[in-house]
Each structure stands twice: as C-alpha cells, then as structure tokens.
C-alpha positions as CSV (number, residue, x, y, z in Angstrom):
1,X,20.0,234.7,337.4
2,X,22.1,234.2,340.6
3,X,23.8,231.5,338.7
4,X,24.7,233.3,335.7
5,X,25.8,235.9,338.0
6,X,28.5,233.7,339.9
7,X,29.7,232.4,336.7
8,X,30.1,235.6,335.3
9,X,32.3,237.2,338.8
10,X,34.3,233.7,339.0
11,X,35.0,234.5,335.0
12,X,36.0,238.1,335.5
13,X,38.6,237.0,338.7
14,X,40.0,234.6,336.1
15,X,40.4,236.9,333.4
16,X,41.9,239.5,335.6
17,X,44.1,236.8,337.2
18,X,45.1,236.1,333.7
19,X,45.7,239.4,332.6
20,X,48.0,240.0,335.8
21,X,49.8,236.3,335.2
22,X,50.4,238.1,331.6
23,X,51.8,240.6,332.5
24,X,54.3,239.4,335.0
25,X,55.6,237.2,332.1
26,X,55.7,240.1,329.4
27,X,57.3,242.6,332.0
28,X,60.0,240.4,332.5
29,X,63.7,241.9,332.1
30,X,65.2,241.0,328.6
31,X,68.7,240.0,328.8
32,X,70.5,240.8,325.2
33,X,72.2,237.9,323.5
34,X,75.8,239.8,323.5
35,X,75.1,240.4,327.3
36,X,74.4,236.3,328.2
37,X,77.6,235.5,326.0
38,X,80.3,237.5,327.8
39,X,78.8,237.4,331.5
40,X,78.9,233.5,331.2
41,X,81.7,230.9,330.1
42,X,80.6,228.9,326.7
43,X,83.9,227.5,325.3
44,X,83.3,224.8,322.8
45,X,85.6,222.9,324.4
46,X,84.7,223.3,328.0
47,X,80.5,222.5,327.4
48,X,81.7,219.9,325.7
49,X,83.6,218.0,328.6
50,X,80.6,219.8,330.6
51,X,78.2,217.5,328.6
52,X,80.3,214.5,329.9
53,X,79.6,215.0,333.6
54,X,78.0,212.1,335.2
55,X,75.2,213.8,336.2
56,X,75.0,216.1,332.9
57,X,75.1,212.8,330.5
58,X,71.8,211.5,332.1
59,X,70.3,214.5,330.0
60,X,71.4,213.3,326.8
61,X,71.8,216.7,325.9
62,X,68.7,218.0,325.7
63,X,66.6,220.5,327.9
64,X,63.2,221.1,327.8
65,X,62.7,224.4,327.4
66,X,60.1,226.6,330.2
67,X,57.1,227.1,328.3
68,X,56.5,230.5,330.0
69,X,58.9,233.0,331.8
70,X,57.3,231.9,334.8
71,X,57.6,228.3,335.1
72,X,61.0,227.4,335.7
73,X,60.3,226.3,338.8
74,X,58.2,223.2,337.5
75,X,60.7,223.3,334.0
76,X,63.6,222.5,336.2
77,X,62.1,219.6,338.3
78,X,60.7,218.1,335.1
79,X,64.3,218.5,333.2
80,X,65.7,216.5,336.8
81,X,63.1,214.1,336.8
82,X,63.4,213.3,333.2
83,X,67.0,212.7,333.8
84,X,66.3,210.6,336.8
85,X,63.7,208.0,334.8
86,X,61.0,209.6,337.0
87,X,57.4,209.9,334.6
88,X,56.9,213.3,336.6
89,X,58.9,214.8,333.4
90,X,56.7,217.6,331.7
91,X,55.6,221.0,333.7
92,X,51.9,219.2,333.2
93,X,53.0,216.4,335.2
94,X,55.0,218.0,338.0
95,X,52.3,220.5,338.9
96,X,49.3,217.8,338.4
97,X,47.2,217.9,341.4
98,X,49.6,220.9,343.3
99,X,47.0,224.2,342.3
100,X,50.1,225.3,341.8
101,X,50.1,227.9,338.8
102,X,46.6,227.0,337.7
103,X,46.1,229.9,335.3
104,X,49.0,228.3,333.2
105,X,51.2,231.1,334.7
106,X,53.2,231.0,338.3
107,X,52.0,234.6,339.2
108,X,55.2,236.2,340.8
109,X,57.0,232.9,340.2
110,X,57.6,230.3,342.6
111,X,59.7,230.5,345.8
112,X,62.1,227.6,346.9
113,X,60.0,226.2,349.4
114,X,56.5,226.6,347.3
115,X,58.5,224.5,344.2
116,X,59.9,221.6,347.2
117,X,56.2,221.4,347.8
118,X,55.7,221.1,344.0
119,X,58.4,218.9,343.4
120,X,57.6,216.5,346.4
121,X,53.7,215.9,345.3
122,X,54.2,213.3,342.5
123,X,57.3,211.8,343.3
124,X,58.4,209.5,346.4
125,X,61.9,211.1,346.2
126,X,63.2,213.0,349.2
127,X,62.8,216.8,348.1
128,X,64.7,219.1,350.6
129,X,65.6,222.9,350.8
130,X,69.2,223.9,351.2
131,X,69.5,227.6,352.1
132,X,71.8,229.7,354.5
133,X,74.3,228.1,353.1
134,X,77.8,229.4,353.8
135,X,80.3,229.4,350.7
136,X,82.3,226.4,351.8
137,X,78.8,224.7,352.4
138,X,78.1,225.7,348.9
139,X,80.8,224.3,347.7
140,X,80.5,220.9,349.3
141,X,77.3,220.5,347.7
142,X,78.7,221.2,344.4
143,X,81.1,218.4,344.5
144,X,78.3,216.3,345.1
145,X,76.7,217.7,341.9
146,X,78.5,215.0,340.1
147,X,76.6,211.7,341.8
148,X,74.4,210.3,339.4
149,X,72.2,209.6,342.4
150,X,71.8,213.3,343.2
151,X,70.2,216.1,341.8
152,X,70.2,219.7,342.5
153,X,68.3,222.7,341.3
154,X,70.2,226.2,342.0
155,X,67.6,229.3,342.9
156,X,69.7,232.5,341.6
157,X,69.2,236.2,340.8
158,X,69.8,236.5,337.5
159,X,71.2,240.3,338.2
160,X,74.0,239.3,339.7
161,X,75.7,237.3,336.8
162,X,73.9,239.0,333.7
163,X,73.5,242.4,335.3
164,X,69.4,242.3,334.4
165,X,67.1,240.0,335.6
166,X,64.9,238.5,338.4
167,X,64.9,235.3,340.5
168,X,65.3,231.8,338.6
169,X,65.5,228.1,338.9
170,X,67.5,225.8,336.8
171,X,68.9,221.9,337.4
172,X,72.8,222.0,337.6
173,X,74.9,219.1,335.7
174,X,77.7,219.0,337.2
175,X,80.8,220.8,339.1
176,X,84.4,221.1,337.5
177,X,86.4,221.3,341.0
178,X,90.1,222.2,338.9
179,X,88.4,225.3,336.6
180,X,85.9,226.1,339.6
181,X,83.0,226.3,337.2
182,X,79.7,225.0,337.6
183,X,77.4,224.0,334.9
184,X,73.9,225.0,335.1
185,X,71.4,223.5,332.9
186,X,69.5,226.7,332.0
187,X,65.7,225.8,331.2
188,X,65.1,229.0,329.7
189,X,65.9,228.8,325.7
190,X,67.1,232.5,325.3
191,X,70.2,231.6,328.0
192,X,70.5,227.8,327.5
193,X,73.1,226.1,329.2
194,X,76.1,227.6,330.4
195,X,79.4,227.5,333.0
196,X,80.0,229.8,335.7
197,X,82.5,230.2,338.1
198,X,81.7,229.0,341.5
199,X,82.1,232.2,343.4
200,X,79.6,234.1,341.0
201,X,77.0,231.5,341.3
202,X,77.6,231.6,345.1
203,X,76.4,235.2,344.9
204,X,73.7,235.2,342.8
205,X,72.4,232.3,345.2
206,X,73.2,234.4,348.8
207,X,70.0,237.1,347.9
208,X,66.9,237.4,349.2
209,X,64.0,235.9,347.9
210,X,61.5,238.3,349.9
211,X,62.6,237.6,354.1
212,X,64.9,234.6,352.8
213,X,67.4,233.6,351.1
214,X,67.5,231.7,347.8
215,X,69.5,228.4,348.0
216,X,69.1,224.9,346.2
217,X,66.4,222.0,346.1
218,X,68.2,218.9,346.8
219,X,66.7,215.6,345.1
220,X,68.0,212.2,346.4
C-alpha cells in the first residue's frame, strides 16, 4: 500500500507540475501579426541580402521552429548547433541528460546562465555568457556576428521592440554595420525572422532578467 501511495503523490506533483508548465505557456502575451510587422524591419529586399550573411547562409534558410512557448532557450542552441554541423541539433538533443525542462515545458523559461549550462552539456564548444555589456561592447560583438566560426544567441524582452511580451532567446545571423540592423533568427514561428536596428535590440537586451541583466551566449 505504501508503494501505491508514493506512486500516486510523485503522480499528483507531476500532474500539477504539468498543469503549472501549461499554464505558463498558454498565459503567454500574444503579439498581433500587424503589431510584429511594423515594430520590426522585413523588406524583401533587405532579408534577402540578410539571408546572405556568412553566418545566416549556414542555416540554409530554414529554422526550426520552438515546439513550445517555453523552449527557446534549447530551440536557439539547436538552430546554432545545426548550423554549426554539431549532432546536438533538436531541443531533444540539447537538453539530453541536463533535467533541464523535464516535464516537456521550461517552467518560467530558462535564464542565460541556466541555458550556457544547457548548451555546454552535449557539446565540447566553449559556451560563455556575455552580459553588462555597454552599447559599444554590444556593438563589437555584433560585428563579430558575421564569422562563420562564431555564434551568438541574443536574450531580449520582447516588450521593448513589440510593445507586449516576455523574455526570449533567439540565434542572430548576422550584423549589417552600413543600415545598423541586426538580423535575428527568431525561433518562434508566429515572429520568424526579422531585422532590427542595433540600438533597439541593445535595449531590449539591457533589462533585467530577475537581479541581472539579459545579454548573449557566445558559442566559439
């Protein structure tokens, strides 16, 4: 009877776990289609050269969508990763051994340092966390967006470019220094990929994640 009793509590923690991890994802702020288009920069012309960018190219176009509103964190490594060769490309295989969202759902998503830790467990790559960072600091990592040899994944508040939102992660493809706009590789299919200007991103990145700031996860 003791048995069947432990089962039964570990089942009820899951369940509730579950229902919590569900409703993080459904409560999530819905950003309009109309509102996405004219708070971000998708000029046919401009994604296309976008999609030429050293680092961009490697992703032949394609992003694999988050398969919940929570799991960016492990969508964006897996989109780098892919892009990289790496075989830690799927969400599966990024968060394989981690305990890291084990419900199926990140409950309350992942911070920057939780998804390094993440990113770093499968893979021999150098994983490290760039916050603090002043604007010119920003933008010196930007430029080296473009090295084929380098990846970066941007942590932003979504508020602060689509005026609704939470906290995100997404791989960026590249920097275009002349138009100062930055192409980030949006892993969530409703946004998709899209250009912003430097200065926007910069702000969206300077918030606080709880007691610190957001910032970027720098692959080499």
């Amino acid at each position: 009877m003791k048995r069947w009793h432990y089962v039964s509590i570990s089942s009820m923690v899951i369940a509730v776990a579950l229902a919590c991890a569900g409703a993080l994802v459904v409560g999530q702020s819905h950003v309009p289609s109309d509102a996405i288009a004219s708070s971000v920069t998708r000029a046919p012309e401009l994604m296309e050269r976008a999609w030429h960018l050293p680092v961009a190219a490697t992703f032949q176009r394609h992003v694999d969508w988050q398969s919940n509103g929570s799991r960016c964190g492990p969508a964006a490594v897996a989109n780098a990763y892919r892009s990289l060769g790496e075989a830690a490309s799927t969400e599966g295989k990024v968060l394989a051994g981690t305990w890291s969202c084990w419900t199926g759902v990140c409950i309350m998503g992942l911070t920057l340092d939780e998804l390094a830790k993440v990113a770093q467990t499968n893979m021999s790559r150098k994983v490290t966390v760039l916050r603090d960072l002043s604007e010119n600091q920003f933008l010196e990592h930007l430029r080296r967006t473009n090295d084929p040899g380098r990846r970066y994944i941007v942590n932003f508040d979504r508020a602060q470019i689509f005026g609704v939102g939470s906290g995100h992660h997404s791989p960026i493809g590249g920097y275009f220094e002349a138009e100062d706009l930055v192409f980030v590789l949006d892993v969530n299919f409703n946004f998709q990929p899209w250009l912003v200007e430097r200065k926007r991103l910069f702000d969206a990145v300077n918030t606080f994640d709880g007691d610190k700031k957001r910032g970027l996860l720098f692959i080499e």
